[in-house]
VEXLUMKE-275288 format. One record per residue (C-alpha): x, y, z; residue in three letters. Coordinates in steps of 0.25 Angstrom, whole numbers. Layout:
// residues N
<pt><east>X</east><north>Y</north><up>Z</up><aa>ALA</aa></pt>
...
END
This chain:
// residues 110
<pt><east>117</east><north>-27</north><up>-39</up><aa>UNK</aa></pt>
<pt><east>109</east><north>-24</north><up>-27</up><aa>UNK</aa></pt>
<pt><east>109</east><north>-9</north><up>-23</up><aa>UNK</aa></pt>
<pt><east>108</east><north>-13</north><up>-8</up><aa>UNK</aa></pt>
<pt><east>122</east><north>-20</north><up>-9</up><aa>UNK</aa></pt>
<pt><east>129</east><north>-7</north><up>-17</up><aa>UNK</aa></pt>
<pt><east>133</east><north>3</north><up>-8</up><aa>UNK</aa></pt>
<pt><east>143</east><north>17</north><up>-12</up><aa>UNK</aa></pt>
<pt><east>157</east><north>20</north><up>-11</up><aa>UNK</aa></pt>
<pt><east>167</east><north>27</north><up>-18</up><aa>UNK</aa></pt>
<pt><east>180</east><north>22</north><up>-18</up><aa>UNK</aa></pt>
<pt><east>190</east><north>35</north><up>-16</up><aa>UNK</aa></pt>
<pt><east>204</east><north>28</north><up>-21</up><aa>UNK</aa></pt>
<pt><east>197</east><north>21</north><up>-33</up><aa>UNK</aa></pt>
<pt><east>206</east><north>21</north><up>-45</up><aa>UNK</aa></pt>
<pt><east>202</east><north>19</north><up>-58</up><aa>UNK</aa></pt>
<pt><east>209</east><north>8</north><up>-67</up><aa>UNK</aa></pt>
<pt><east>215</east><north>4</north><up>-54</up><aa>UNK</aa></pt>
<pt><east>216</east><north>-12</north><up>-52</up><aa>UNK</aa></pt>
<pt><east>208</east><north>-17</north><up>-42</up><aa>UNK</aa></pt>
<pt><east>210</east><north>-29</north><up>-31</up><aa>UNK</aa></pt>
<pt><east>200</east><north>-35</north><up>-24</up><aa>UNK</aa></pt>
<pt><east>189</east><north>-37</north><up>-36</up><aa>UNK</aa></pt>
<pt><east>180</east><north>-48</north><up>-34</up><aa>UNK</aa></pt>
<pt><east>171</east><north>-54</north><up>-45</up><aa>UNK</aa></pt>
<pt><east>157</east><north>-58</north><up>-41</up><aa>UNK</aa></pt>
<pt><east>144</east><north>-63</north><up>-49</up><aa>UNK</aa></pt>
<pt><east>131</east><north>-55</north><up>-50</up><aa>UNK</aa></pt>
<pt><east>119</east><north>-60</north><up>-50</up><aa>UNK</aa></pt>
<pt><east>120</east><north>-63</north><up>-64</up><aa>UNK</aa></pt>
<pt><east>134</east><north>-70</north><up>-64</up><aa>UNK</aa></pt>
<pt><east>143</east><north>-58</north><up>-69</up><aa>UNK</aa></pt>
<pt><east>156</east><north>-56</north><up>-64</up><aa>UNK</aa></pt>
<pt><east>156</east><north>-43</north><up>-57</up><aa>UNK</aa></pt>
<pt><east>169</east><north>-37</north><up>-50</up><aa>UNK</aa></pt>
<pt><east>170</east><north>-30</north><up>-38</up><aa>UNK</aa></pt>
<pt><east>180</east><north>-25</north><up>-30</up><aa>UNK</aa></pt>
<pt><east>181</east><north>-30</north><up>-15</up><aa>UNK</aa></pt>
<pt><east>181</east><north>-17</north><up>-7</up><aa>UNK</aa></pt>
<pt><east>181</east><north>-24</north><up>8</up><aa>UNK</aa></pt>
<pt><east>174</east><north>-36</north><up>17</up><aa>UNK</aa></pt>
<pt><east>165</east><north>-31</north><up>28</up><aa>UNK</aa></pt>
<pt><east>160</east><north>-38</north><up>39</up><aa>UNK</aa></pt>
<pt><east>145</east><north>-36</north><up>47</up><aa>UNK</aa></pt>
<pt><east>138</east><north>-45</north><up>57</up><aa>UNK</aa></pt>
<pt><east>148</east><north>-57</north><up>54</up><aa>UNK</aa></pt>
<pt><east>146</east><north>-55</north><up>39</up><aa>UNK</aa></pt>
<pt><east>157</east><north>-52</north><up>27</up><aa>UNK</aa></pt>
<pt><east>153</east><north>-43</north><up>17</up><aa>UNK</aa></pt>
<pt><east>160</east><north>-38</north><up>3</up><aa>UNK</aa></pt>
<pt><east>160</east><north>-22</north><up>-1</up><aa>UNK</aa></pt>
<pt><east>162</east><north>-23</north><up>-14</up><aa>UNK</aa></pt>
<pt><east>165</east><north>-13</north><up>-25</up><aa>UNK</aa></pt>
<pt><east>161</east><north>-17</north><up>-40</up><aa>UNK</aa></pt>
<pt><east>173</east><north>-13</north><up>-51</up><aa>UNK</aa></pt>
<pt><east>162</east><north>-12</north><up>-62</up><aa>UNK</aa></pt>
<pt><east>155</east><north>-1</north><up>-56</up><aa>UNK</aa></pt>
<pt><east>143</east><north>-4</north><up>-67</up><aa>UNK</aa></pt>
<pt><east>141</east><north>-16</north><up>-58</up><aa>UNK</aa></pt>
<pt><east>133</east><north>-6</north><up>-46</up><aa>UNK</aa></pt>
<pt><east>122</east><north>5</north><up>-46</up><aa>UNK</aa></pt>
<pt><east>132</east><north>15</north><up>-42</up><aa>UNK</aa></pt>
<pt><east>145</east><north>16</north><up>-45</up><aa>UNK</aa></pt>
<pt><east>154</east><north>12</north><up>-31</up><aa>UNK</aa></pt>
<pt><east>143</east><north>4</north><up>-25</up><aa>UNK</aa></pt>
<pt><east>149</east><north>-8</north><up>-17</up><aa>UNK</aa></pt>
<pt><east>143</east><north>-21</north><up>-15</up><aa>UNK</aa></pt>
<pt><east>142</east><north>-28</north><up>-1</up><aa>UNK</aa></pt>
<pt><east>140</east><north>-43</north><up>-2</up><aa>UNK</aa></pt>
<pt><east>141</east><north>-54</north><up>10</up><aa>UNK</aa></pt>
<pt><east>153</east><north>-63</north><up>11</up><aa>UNK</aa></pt>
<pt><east>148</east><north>-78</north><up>12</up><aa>UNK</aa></pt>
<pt><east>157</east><north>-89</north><up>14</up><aa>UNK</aa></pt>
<pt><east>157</east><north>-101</north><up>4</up><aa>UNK</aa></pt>
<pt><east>160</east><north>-117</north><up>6</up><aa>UNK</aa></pt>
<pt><east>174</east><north>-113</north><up>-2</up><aa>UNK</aa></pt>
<pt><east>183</east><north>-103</north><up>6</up><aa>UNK</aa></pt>
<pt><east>190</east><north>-100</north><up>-7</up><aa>UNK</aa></pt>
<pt><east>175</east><north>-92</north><up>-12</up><aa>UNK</aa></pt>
<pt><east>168</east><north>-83</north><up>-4</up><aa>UNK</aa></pt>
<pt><east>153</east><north>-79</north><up>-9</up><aa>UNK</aa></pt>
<pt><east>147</east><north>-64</north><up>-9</up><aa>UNK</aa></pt>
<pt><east>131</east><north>-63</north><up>-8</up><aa>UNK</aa></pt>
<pt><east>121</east><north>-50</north><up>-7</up><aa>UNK</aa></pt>
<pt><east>118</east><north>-44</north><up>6</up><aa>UNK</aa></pt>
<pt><east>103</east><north>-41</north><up>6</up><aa>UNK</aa></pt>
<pt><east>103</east><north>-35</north><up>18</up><aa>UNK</aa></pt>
<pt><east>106</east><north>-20</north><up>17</up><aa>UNK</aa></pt>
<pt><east>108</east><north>-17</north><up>31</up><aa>UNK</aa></pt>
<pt><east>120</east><north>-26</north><up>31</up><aa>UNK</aa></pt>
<pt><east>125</east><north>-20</north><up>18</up><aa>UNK</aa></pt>
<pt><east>122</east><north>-6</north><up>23</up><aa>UNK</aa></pt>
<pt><east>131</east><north>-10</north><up>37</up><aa>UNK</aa></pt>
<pt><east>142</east><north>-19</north><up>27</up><aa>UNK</aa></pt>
<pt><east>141</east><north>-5</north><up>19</up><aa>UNK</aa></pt>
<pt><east>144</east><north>4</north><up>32</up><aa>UNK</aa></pt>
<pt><east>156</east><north>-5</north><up>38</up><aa>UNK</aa></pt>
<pt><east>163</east><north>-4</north><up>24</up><aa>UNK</aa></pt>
<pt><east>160</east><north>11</north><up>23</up><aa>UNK</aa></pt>
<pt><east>167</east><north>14</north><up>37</up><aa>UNK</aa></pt>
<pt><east>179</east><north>4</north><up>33</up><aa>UNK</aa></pt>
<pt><east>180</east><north>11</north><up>21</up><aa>UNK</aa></pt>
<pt><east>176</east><north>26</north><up>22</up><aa>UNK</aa></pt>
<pt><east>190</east><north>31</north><up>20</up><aa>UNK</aa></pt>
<pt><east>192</east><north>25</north><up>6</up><aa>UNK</aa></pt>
<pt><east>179</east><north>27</north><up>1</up><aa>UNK</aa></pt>
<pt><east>168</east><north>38</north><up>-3</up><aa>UNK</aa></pt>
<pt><east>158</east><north>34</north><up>2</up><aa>UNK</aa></pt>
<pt><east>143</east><north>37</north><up>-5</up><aa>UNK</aa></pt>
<pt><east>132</east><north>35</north><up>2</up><aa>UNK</aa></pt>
END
């Protein structure tokens, strides 16, 4: 995974073994099926974008590095589709609005 779409937090009131709602399962670049939990859906300049949180923590560089991907709509409302953001500012600013949403319920680590 790109570096520049992982960012870090530590969730406070994770608890191991617990079950977990919200997982999504996506394909990497190479058709694997990797799981990761939704954490929230942020919106910037008229944009969506997905933090997301992956449960195989093998999956990132550094354990508790979320993914932010762009919400695109599809021609079937039933499906949505999740692509890259290469820009970093906009992940840095998606990044920023979700740390101040969520400072409360997590640690943070810049």
């Amino acid at each position: 995974m790109s570096e520049d779409l992982n960012k870090k937090v530590e969730n406070e009131n994770e608890n191991e073994g617990e079950e977990l709602d919200n997982i999504l399962v996506l394909n990497d670049e190479e058709g694997n099926e990797v799981e990761f939990e939704f954490l929230d859906l942020i919106e910037y300049e008229g944009e969506e974008y997905v933090v997301l949180l992956p449960v195989d923590e093998e999956e990132t560089e550094e354990p508790g590095e979320v993914v932010i991907l762009k919400l695109e709509d599809t021609e079937s409302e039933e499906e949505e589709s999740y692509v890259s953001v290469e820009d970093e500012n906009v992940l840095n600013k998606v990044f920023e609005k979700f740390k101040e949403k969520f400072e409360d319920e997590f640690n943070f680590v810049d």
